[in-house]
C-alpha positions, 0 to 999 in steps of 0.5 A: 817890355822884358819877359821873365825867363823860365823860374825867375819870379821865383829861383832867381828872386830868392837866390839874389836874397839868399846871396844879398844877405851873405854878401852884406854880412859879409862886407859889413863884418870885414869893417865893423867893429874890425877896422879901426882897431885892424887899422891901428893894428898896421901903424896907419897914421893919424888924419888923412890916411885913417879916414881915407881907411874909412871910406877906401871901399866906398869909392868904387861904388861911386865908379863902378854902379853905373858902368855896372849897371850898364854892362848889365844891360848889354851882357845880362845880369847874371854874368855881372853878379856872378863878377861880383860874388867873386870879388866877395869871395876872394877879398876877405882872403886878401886881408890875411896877407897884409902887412903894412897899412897901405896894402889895407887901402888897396883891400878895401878898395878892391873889396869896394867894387863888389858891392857896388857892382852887385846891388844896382844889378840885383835890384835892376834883375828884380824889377824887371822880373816883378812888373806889377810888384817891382817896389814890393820885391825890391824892398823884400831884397833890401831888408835882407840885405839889412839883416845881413848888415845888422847882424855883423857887428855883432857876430864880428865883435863876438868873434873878436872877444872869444878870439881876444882881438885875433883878426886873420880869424874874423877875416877868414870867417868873413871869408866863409861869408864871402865864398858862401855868397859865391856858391849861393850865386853859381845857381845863375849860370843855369838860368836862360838870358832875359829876352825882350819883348821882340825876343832878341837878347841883349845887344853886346856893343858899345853903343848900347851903352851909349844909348842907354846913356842917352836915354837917362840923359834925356829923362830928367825924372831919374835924377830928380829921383835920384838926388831924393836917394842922394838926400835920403843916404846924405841924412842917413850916413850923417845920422848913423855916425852923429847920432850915437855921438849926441846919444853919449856926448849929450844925452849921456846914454849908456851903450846898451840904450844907444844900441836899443835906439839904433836898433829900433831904427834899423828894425823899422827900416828892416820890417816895414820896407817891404810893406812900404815897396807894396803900398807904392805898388798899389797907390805909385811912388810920387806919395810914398816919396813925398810923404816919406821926406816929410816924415823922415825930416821932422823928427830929426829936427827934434832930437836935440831938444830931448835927452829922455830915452822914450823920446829919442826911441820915438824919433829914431823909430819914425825917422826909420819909417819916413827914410823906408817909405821914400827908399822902397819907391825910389828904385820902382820909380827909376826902373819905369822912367827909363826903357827896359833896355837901360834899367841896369844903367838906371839903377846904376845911377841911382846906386852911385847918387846914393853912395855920394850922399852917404859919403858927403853926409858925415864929411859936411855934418861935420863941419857943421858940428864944430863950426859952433852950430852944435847938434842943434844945427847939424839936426836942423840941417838934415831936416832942411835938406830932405824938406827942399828936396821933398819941395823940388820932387813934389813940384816937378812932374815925374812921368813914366816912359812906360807901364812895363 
């Protein structure tokens, strides 16, 4: 059992959602609505080379969240995060520098590994430090993440207008955002180390990796529950890009109601996440999880059967609830299948199943789309992979290896 060190309920909670908010902000701004224009700006060829822009920073969180996450297991969690605010900080520099559309690549590739390396970690630091309240507080640093990321395009698109289209000033306001999320963290390196229950810190070889390895290897409970995260982010990148597509192309909505429809979505998600992290404190995860897939399932199979503006709000707004019911358990549950002593590697996997589905969503939804299916069958098939997913979790006994 991990005890807390000295304030960590508190300081160090608050300093993860202090700093997880600038971070995001800051991340999110640098891409949206900056990067396709910024793009085109540098020449980058048409196809291959401009969706490669697209996804070059979502890479590394698919390399590094599980190395990550272990290294924090054995070297503690401060030091990785204090890493990886270093990265927010000097990345947004980097974009000033470039000239050529290649060097925008490897930016965004370096700019990848921060968030990918900061948010399995925070989320292992939080779990650890809220036993009893781990889905409650881990779903609170979440949605501050989403307010951070709600917020950047639209202070991003304003920079822009007021600038008219000036983009070493947008990156170097995300640079503000970056080094304020670096001094947020610096706070860290006064915090006592984590102990475990036989009061001996982290152990620093090798091996502990390898055993923190072999005991998720061992717990088929966490990639269940982790191929759940993977279906829930594969539906949720796909309806993010599609679902602004059919709202224009079909339902022929004008901006500002596509908007209010996403929004409306991203709020749920945003304000009932941390309610949902308590009720699955209160009740356990198994419910929320399965009765979130549902949820979050049914209505998207609906959606193109409407064009009606109140309607397509309805279905975008329960969508949002069912995917904040099952993400708000999902992290809680993997912090308690594996030993204390691997929850940063648990967390690690999990963060990299959820970056492969959010990336292979829109790529596969694709195909789907001009295969002649249409948004009929590219709904559809959302809603069949969250409800086999949901079949496969509810008949496969999920037990905790302990009560920490």
């Amino acid at each position: 059992m991990a005890l807390p060190a000295k304030n960590v309920g508190g300081n160090v909670f608050w300093i993860l959602c202090i700093m997880g908010f600038f971070a995001i902000l800051s991340s999110t701004m640098s891409k949206n609505p900056v990067l396709p224009s910024f793009a085109k700006s540098l020449k980058t060829p048409e196809g291959f080379w401009t969706g490669f822009v697209a996804v070059a920073s979502t890479i590394p969180g698919i390399l590094v969240s599980l190395p990550a996450g272990s290294l924090s297991d054995i070297l503690g969690r401060r030091k990785v995060l204090l890493i990886s605010s270093v990265i927010f900080a000097s990345a947004p520099f980097l974009y000033l520098f470039i000239s050529v559309w290649w060097q925008l690549i490897l930016v965004r590739f370096y700019h990848g590994f921060a968030t990918g390396m900061f948010v399995p970690v925070a989320e292992a630091l939080t779990a650890e430090s809220f036993p009893i309240k781990r889905g409650e507080r881990i779903s609170l640093f979440s949605s501050m993440t989403i307010v951070g990321r709600s917020i950047a395009p639209l202070l991003g698109g304003s920079l822009l207008f007021i600038t008219n289209n000036d983009f070493h000033s947008l990156y170097l306001a995300v640079g503000v955002a970056g080094v304020t999320a670096f001094i947020t963290a610096l706070p860290l390196l006064g915090e006592s180390q984590t102990v475990t229950k036989s009061g001996n810190s982290r152990s620093t070889t090798l091996k502990s990796i390898i055993r923190g390895w072999r005991s998720i290897a061992k717990t088929r409970g966490v990639f269940v529950t982790s191929l759940i995260e993977a279906n829930q982010y594969y539906a949720y990148g796909s309806v993010e890009f599609f679902l602004v597509k059919y709202l224009g192309e079909i339902a022929n909505l004008d901006p500002l109601l596509k908007g209010a429809i996403m929004t409306g979505q991203l709020l749920m998600v945003m304000l009932s996440k941390p309610y949902m992290g308590r009720l699955s404190d209160k009740i356990g995860r198994r419910a929320p999880i399965i009765l979130g897939s549902i949820i979050s399932g049914l209505p998207l199979v609906a959606i193109p059967v409407f064009t009606q503006f109140p309607v397509l709000l309805l279905l975008s707004t329960i969508y949002g609830l069912g995917f904040s019911l099952v993400t708000s358990s999902t992290p809680a549950l993997v912090s308690e299948l594996v030993p204390i002593e691997a929850v940063g590697s648990g967390m690690g996997l999990l963060s990299t199943m959820m970056d492969v589905g959010q990336t292979l969503g829109p790529v596969i939804c694709s195909l789907i789309l001009f295969s002649g299916l249409g948004y009929a069958g590219l709904f559809s098939s959302l809603t069949f992979v969250l409800i086999l997913s949901c079949i496969g979790f509810a008949l496969f006994k999920v037990e905790k290896t302990s009560l920490r």
